[in-house]
C-alpha positions in Angstrom: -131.0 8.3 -143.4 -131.9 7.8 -140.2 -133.0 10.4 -137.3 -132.7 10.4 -133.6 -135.4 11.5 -131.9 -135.7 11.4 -127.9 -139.5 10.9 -126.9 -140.4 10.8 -123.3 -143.2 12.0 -120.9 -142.9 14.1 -118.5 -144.0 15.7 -115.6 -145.1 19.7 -115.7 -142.6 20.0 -113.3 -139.8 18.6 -115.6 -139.4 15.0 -114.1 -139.5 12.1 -116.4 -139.1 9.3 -113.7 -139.9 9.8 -110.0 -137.8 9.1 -107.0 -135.1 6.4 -107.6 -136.5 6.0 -111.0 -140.1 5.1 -110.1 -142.1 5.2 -113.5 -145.3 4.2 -111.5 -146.6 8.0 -111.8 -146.4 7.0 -115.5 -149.3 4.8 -115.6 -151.9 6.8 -115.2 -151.2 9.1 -117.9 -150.9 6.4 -120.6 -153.7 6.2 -123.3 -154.8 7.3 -126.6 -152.1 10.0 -128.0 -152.1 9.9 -131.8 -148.6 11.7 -131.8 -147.7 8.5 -129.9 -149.1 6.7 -132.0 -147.7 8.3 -135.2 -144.2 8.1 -133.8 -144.1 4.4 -133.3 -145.0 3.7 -136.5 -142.1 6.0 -137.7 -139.3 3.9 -135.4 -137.0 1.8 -137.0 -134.9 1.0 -134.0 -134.5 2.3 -130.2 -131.3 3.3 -128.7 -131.9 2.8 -124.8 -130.1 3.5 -121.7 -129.0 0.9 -119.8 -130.7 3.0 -116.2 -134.0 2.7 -118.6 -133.8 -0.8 -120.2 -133.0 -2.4 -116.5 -135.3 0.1 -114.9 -138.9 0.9 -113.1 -141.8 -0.6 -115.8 -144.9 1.4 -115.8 -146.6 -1.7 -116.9 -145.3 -3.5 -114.5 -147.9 -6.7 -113.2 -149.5 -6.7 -116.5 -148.9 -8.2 -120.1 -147.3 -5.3 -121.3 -144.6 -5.5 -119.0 -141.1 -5.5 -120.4 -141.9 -4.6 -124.0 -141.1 -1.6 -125.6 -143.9 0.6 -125.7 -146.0 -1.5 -123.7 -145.8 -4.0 -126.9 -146.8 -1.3 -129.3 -143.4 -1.9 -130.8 -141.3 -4.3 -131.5 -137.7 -4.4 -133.8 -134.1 -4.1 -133.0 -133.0 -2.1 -129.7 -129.9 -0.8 -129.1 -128.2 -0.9 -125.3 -125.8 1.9 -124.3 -124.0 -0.1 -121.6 -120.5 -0.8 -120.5 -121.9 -3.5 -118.2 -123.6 -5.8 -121.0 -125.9 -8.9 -119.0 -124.4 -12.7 -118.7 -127.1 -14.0 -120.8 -128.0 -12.7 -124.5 -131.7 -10.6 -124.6 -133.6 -11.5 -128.0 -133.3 -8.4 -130.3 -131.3 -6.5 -128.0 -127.8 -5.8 -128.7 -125.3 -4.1 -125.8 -123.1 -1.4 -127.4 -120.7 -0.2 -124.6 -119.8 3.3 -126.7 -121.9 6.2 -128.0 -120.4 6.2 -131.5 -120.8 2.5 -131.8 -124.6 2.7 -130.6 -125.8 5.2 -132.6 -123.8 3.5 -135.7 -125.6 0.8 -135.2 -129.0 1.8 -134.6 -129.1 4.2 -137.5 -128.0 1.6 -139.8 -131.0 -0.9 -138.2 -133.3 2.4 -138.3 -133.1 2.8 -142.3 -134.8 6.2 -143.3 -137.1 5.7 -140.1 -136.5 7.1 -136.6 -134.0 6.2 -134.2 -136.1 6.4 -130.5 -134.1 7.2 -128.4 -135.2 6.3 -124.6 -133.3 7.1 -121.7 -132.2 10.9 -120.0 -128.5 9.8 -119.7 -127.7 8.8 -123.7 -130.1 11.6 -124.6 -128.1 13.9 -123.3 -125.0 12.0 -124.6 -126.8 12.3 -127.7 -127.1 16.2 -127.7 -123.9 16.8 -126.7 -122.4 14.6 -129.5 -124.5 16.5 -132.0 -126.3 13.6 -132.6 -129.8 14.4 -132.1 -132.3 15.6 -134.1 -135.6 16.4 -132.4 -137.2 15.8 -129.2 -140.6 15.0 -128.4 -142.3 15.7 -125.5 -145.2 14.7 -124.0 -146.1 16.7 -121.0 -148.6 15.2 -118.3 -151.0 17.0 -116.0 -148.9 16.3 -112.9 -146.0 18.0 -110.6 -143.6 15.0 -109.0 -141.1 17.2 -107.5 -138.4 14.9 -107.6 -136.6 12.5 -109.7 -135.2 12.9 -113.0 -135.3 15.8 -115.2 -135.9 15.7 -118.5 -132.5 17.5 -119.4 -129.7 17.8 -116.8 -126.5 19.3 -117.5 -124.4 20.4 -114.0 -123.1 23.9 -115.1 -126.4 25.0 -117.1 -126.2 24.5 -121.1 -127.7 26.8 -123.6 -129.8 24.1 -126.1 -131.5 26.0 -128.8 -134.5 24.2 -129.9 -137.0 25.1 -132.7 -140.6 24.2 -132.2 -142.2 21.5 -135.1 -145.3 21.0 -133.5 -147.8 21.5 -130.7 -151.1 19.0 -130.2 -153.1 17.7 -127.4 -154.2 14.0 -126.2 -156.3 13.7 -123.6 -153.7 13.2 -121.0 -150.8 14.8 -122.2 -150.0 17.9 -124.2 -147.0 16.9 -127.3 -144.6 19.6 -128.0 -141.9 18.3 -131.0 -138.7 20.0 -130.9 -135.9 20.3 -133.6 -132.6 20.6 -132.5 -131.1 24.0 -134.1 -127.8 23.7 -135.6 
């Protein structure tokens, strides 16, 4: 069965898009990370926010742009939208309710990871008691604004149970399970 797993980079300072969502800052921390590299071949399917899948690229102006991963990856993705484009997106399916999203992208996932890409349905996520373990991937760099990482209004008491710890040369991983 299926796992979600929410993989992002982030800031030290706990931002995982700049200002406005700008995932330029992103670019420069992208490169060889074998726990990266591990995890994609782990996914099964992604279950994407619709903020993330119509936002800021950090490949943006090259190639890569637009695809998931930078085109590391490619299978079925999964929209959490109520606001699902005019025109259909090749391998892309808009889900406008949690339930139904993660339904979906479990049963596309098989026994491989659900990715799950976006701050909003992560936390959705979490709070449903949907997912499993978190993955992240801190860079060298304080933005001092944007968007955290994990942002609940009223503070929220997440216990998490560290898997793993390992460096890349531009980030350090830290894997998380969620504790139950």
């Amino acid at each position: 069965m299926a796992k979600l797993l929410y993989s992002v980079t982030m800031s030290l300072d706990g931002f995982i898009a700049g200002p406005g969502g700008d995932m330029s800052w992103l670019t420069a921390h992208l490169g060889p990370n074998p726990a990266v590299e591990a995890l994609i071949a782990d996914i099964g399917a992604l279950l994407v926010g619709n903020r993330t899948f119509g936002g800021d690229d950090p490949h943006r102006g090259t190639e890569r742009e637009g695809k998931a991963f930078g085109g590391g990856w490619s299978g079925p993705q999964f929209v959490l939208t109520h606001r699902p484009p005019d025109r259909p997106v090749p391998g892309v399916t808009f889900v406008g309710d949690l339930a139904g999203a993660v339904a979906a992208a479990t049963a596309a996932a098989g026994d491989r990871y659900v990715n799950v890409l976006g701050a909003s349905v992560a936390r959705q996520c979490l709070a449903a008691g949907a997912l499993d373990e978190i993955l992240v991937c801190v860079a060298p760099v304080l933005l001092g604004d944007g968007v955290r990482l994990f942002d609940h209004p009223g503070g929220a008491d997440v216990r998490l149970e560290r898997v793993h710890v390992s460096e890349a040369p531009r980030a350090t991983n830290i894997r998380y399970r969620v504790a139950r």
